[in-house]
Structures are given as structure tokens and as C-alpha cells.
C-alpha angles and dihedrals in degrees: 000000000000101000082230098060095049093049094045091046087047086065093050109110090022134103100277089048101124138119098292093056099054088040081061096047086045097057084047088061098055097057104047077059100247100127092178099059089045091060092054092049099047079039088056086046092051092046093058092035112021095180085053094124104179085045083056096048093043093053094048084049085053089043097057105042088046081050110243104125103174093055088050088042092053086038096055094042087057097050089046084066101043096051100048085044083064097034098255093155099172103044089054083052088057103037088049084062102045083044093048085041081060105049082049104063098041 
């Protein structure tokens, strides 16, 4: 197993265990090319944090190269919203063409 991934799941559960943390191992997850576990990990981020942006746009990203497009659409249309509710201007830009680049290709 990635070194990385095994440090950053040893602290699930602890003290430190939040939002930013499963947003980490998600993108850990990413890269080590399992998708799947990457959504449950940037889930597990927007449940502890739901105006967590990046973690929205992170987890539609998971969603959509594991296949399921409805669960990135919906994921990238929440995240739309979220991030234009706290001003993130550039993150709703991003997430409306991930989310264009998706209906698209359906």
C-alpha cells in the first residue's frame, strides 16, 4: 500500500480526523487511481464540512472517473452552489465546466 495513504488512514478516528484530513487521503486516493475509494473519502469531507468547495469539486471529479455521472453531476451542482454561497468565484467557474464537460459527453 502508498506510504501516504497508510499515514494519513492511521489518523482516521483520532484527534486530528476532520474534513481536511479525508479531503488528503482522497486526493491520495486519486492519485494512486482508485476513484471509488476517493469519493468516499471527499463524501466523508463534505459530510463533516458541507461548504467545503474544493472537497465538492474533488468528489464530482471521483464520481465521474469511477462512472457514475449522475452522482458527479449532482456533486458538482452542489458544490456550484456552495461555492458561489461563500464567494469562491473561481472554484463555481471550474466545477460549471467539469459539470458542462459532463452533460456533454452523456
Amino acid at each position: 500500500m502508498n506510504p501516504r495513504i497508510e499515514s494519513l488512514e492511521k489518523m482516521l478516528g483520532g484527534p486530528r480526523d476532520g474534513a481536511l484530513l479525508r479531503f488528503s487521503l482522497g486526493n491520495e486516493y486519486l492519485k494512486a487511481g482508485d476513484p471509488a475509494a476517493a469519493g468516499n473519502c471527499f463524501r466523508a469531507a463534505v459530510d463533516r464540512d458541507p461548504a467545503y468547495s474544493a472537497a465538492w469539486k474533488a468528489l464530482g471529479k471521483a464520481l465521474a472517473e469511477a462512472g457514475d455521472a449522475p452522482g458527479a453531476r449532482s456533486a458538482y451542482e452542489r458544490g456550484i452552489a456552495v461555492a458561489e454561497a461563500r464567494g469562491d468565484v473561481q472554484a463555481a467557474k471550474e466545477m460549471k465546466v467539469f459539470l458542462k464537460r459532463l452533460e456533454k459527453a452523456a
